[in-house]
N, C-alpha and C positions, 0 to 999 in steps of 0.2 A: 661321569662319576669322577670323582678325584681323586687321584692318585697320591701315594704316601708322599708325606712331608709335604702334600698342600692342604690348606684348612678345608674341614668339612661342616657343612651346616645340619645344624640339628632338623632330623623330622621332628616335628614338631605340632604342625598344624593336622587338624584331624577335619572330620565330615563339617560337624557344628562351627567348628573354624572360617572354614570354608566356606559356609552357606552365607553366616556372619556381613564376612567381607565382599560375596558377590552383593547378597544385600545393600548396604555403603555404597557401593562402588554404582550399581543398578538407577537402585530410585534415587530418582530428580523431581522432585516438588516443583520446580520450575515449570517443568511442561506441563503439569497437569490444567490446568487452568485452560490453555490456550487447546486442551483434548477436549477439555469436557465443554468449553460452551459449543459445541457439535453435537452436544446429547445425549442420551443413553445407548443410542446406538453404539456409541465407541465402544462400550462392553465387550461388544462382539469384535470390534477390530483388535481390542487387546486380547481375547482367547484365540483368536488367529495366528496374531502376530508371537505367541507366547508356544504356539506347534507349530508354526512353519519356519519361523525366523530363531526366536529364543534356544530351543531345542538342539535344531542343528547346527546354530550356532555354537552350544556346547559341545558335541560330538566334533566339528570340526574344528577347535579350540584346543581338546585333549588330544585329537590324531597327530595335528601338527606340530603341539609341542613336543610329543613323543619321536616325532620323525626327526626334529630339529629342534633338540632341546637348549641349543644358543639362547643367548641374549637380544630381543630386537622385534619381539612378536610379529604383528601384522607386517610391518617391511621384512625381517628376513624373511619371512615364509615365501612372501609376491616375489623377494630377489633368489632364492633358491630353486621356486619352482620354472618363475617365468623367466628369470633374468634380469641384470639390474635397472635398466627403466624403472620397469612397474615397481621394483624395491623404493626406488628412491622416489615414484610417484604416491605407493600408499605413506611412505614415510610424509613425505609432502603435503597430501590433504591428510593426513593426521592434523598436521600444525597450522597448515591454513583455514581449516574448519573450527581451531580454539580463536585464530585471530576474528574471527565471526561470532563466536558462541560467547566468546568473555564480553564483546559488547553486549551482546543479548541478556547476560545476566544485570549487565550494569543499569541497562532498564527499566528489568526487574528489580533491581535496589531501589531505584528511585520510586516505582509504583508503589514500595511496600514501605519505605521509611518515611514518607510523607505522612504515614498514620500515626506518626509517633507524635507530630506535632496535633491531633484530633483528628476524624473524620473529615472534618469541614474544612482540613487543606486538602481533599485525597483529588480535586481537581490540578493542580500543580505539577502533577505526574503526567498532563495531558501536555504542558506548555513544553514546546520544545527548546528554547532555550535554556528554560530549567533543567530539562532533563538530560540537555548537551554538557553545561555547564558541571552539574554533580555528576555524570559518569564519567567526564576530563578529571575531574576531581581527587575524585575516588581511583582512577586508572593511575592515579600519578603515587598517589600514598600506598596502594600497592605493590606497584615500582619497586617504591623506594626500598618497602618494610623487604621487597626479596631480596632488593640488594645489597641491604645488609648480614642478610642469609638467612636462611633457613632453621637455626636457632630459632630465630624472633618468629619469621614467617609458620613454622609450623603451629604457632598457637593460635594463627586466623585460622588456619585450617583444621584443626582440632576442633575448635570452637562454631566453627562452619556446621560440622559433621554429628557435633552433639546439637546444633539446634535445629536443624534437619531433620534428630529423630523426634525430638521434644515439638516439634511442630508439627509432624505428621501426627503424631499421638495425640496433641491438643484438637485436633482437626476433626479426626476418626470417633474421640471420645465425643465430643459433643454434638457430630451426627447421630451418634448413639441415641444420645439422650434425648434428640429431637425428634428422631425416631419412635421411643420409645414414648412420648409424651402423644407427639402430633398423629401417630402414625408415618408410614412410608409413602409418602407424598406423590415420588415419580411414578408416573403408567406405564399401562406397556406401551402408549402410541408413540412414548418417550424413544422406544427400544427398536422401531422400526426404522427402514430405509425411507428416509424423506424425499419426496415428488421431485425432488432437485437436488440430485447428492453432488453436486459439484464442488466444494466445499466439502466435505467429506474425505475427498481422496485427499486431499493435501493431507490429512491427518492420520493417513494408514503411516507414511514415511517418519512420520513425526516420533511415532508409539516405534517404531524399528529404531529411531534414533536413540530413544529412553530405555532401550534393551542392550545396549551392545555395553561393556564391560567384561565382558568373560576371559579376555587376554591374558586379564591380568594372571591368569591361573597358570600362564606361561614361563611368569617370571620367577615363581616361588616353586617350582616344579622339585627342587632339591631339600625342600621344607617341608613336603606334605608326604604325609605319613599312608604307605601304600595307596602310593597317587594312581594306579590303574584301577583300585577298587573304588576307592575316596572318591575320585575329581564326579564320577556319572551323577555318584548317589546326591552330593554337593549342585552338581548343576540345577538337578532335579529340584530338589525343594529353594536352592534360590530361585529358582521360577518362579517356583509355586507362591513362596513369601513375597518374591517381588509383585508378582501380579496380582494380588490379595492387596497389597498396598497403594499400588494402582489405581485397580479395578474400586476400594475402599474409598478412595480418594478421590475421586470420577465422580461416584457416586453421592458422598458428602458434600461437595459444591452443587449437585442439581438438587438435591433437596433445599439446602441450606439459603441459595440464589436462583437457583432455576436458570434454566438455560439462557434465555434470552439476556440476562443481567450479569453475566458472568466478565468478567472484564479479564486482558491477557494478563497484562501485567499486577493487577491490584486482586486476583479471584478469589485466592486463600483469606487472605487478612477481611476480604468482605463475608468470606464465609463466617469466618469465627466470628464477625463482629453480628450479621445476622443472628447469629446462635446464640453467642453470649448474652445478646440486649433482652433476648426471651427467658432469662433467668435470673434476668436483671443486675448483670454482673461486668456490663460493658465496660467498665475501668480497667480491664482488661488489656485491652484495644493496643494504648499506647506499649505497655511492656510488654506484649505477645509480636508487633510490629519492629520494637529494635531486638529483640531477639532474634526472629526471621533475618531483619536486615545484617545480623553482624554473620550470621547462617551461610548469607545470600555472598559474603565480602569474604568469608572464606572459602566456597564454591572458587568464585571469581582467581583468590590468591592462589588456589591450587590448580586452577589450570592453567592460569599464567607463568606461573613460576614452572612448572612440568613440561610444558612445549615451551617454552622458550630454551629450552635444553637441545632440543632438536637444529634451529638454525648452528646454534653454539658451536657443536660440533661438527655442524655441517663448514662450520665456517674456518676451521680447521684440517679438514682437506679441501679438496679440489672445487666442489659443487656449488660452494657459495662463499662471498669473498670474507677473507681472510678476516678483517677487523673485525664480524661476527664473533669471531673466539678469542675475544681480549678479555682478560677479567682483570677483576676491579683492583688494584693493587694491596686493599686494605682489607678487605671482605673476602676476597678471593672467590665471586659469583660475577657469572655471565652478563654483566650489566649491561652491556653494549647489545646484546642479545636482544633483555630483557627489555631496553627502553628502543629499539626498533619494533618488537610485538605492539607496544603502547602504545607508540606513536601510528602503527599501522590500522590500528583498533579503531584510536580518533579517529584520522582521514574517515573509515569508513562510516563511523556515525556522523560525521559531517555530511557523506556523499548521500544517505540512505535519509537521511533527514531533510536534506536539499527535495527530496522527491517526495516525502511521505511524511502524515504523519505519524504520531511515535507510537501509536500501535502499530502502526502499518509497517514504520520502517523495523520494531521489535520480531514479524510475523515475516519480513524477506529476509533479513538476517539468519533465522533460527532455520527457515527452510534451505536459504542457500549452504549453511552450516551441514543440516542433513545432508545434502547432495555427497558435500565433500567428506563427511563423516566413513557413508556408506560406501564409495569407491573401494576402499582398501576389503570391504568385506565381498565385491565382485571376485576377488583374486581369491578369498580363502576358501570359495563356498566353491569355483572354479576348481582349488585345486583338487580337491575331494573326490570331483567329477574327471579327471586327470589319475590320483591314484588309483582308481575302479578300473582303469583298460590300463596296468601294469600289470602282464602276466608273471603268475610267479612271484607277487611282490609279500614278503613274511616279514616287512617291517611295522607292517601297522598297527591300528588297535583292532579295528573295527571291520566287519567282513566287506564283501563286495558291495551285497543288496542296499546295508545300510550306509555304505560313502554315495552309492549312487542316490538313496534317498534323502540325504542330507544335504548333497551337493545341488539336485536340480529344485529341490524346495527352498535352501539359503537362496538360490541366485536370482531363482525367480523373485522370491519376495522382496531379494533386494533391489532387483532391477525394477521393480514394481515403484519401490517407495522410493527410487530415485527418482522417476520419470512421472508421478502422480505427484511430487512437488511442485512441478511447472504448474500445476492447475493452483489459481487463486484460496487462499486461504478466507476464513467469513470475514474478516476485517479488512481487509484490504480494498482501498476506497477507488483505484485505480487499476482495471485489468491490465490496460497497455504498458504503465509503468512499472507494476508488479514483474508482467513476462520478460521486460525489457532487461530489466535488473538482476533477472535470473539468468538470463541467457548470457548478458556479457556478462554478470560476477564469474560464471562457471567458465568462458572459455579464459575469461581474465587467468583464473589462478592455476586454469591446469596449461595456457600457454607459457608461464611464468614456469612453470617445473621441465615443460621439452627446452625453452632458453637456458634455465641454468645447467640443466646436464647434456645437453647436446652442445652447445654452444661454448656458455660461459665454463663449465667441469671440461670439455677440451681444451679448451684453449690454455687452462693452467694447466692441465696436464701435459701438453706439448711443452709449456715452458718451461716447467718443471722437468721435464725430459732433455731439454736442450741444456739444460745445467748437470745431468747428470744425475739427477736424482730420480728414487723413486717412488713413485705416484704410491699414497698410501691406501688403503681401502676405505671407501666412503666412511665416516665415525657415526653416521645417520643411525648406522647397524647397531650398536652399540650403546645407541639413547632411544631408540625410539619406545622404548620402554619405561622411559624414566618419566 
């Protein structure tokens, strides 16, 4: 709480507020495509994933903020409970899993914006060069627009955020209507466990990736208006909304395309385009496609320009070097930051395309992405499980039985959809190359977090000692919320 003579922020936000923004923050139009050509069966992984994962996710969202109402969500809570490692490691795949995910989206631009030019380019999203060249492209003008700030940049991402919704709604609506014309196309055989679910599991982890945003409840925690009644009832129906839009959206691409036709990157805009030509209104096509893609390029701009905050200030203490936190002398943003994320984003669509093609290399990206997503959610769903055997402990929200149910269903399920990623995804054309890429991406980025703070964060901190000075607290804490 703050104390007189420092500013206080208005409560302000209420339930509806709240559900709003988890909303926004929640659904990814992105994934859905690459969920649903799996079937109807996903149905059930999303009502799963929506009470084992989503739920307790919420509960252990609002305990923790409550225990440790700071700044820094996911890393402070790992550096307070466990200690600073795992602080500085969920901080770490926080931002190593956007440097994954921002290619993945840039993919997706390319699958969706080739409709703008008609239908009859939408094969040019398959050509890898093509699709290397416009996400270099695109990765660079985003750069730029952040590093000029956030002024300019915020109107991709505004604009991202509104066609996101106007696109789900274009999507839903005219399932509706195909619906109501054609009837409800999908069966139930659609809805069962198929003879070979192996492919399957890869997409429990995926649907856990498209749920986690609830942190953000952490950082507004001085804004919301009787946040111990507020935040439950808020989590609740953003569930409920989100998974309605989901489950809505899952469901619009199998009727619209049917499973087997459903492609990763191109699904939505083939949906809407199956639907619309049934009403003869296909002219559509093009303006529905750059809309998505300006959609898809503000996605992209806000989560580049967001973690790329994290090296920033990482680079400004001890943990990572130094020129990381040079900003730009005229903009005054993290550009040095900004354009090592970029550059680190290329390499990988270089490396993943070297082996794959571009759905394939689109489907190990998004998974290795999951992996490093979900680590930081082993620690919060752990700690839950850690508050329960504090005796005596009258700081929290929530009683015993339910941190203990919280914590061993988060972990489970997370440890689930980390380790059911290794199994091949339906597109991927190569099992050996898929596991191979999985296995060193992930020891790659998490050997890369024990070098920087074992190693490389000592060694300045010695030198910085040897001069006399002192070692300041990681700034990781501090942005990882940003």
């Amino acid at each position: 709480m703050a104390t007189d003579g420092q500013p206080h922020l208005k409560r302000v936000l209420g339930r509806w507020d709240l559900v709003l923004l988890f909303v926004v923050a929640i659904f990814n139009l992105n994934v859905v495509p690459s969920i649903a050509a799996n079937g109807g069966v996903t149905v059930w992984l999303w009502l799963i994933s929506l009470v084992l994962f989503f739920w307790p996710q919420g509960i252990a969202v609002i305990e923790l903020a409550h225990r440790y109402p700071g700044e820094g969500g996911v890393y402070l809570w790992a550096k307070e409970v466990f200690g600073d490692f795992h602080g500085f490691l969920s901080g770490w795949c926080y931002w190593t899993n956007n440097m994954l995910y921002v290619p993945t989206v840039m993919l997706y631009f390319v699958g969706v914006s080739v409709f703008i030019l008609g239908p009859s380019h939408a094969a040019l999203a398959d050509n890898k060069a093509f699709a290397l060249w416009t996400s270099v492209l695109l990765l660079l003008v985003l750069a730029a627009v952040n590093i000029v700030g956030l002024g300019v940049g915020k109107w991709i991402n505004n604009l991202g955020a509104i066609g996101t919704g106007i696109a789900a709604a274009v999507l839903v609506i005219l399932g509706v209507l195909v619906i109501l014309r054609s009837g409800f196309t999908v069966t139930a055989a659609d809805f069962r466990v198929p003879n070979d679910p192996r492919f399957l599991l890869n997409t429990f982890g995926v649907i856990c990736f498209a749920l986690v945003g609830l942190e953000l409840a952490s950082i507004m925690g001085d804004e919301i208006r009787e946040p111990q009644r507020t935040l439950p009832g808020a989590v609740l129906w953003g569930g409920v909304v989100s998974g309605f839009l989901y489950i809505a959206a899952t469901l619009t691409l199998l009727v619209a395309v049917g499973r087997g036709g459903i492609s990763v990157l191109q699904g939505i805009v083939q949906a809407v385009a199956t639907m619309s030509a049934r009403f003869g209104f296909s002219w559509i096509i093009p303006a529905f496609a750059l809309m998505l893609s300006v959609s898809i390029a503000g996605i992209a701009s806000a989560w580049l320009g967001g973690s790329a905050r994290i090296p920033f200030v990482a680079g400004l203490d001890h943990y990572m070097p130094a020129w990381l936190g040079r900003i730009h002398p005229k903009y005054a943003t993290p550009y040095v930051a900004l354009l090592v994320h970029v550059a680190i984003s290329i390499l990988l669509c270089v490396v993943f395309f070297r082996f794959s093609s571009v759905q394939a290399a689109f489907q190990t990206m998004l998974s290795l992405a999951v992996v490093l997503q979900l680590v930081p959610y082993l620690y919060v769903f752990a700690s839950l499980i850690c508050f329960s055997f504090r005796p005596n402990d009258k700081r929290g929200v929530y009683s015993r039985p339910t941190l203990v149910f919280a914590g061993i269903s988060g972990l489970v399920t997370t440890t689930l959809g980390i380790g059911l990623q290794y199994f091949p995804p339906q597109l991927v054309t190569s099992l050996r190359t898929y596991e191979l890429e999985m296995i060193v991406g992930t020891l790659f980025f998490i050997g890369l977090a024990a070098y920087f703070f074992f190693i490389y964060g000592r060694s300045k901190a010695a030198a910085s000692a040897s001069l006399g000075t002192t070692a300041s607290t990681p700034a990781v804490e501090r942005s990882a919320a940003e």
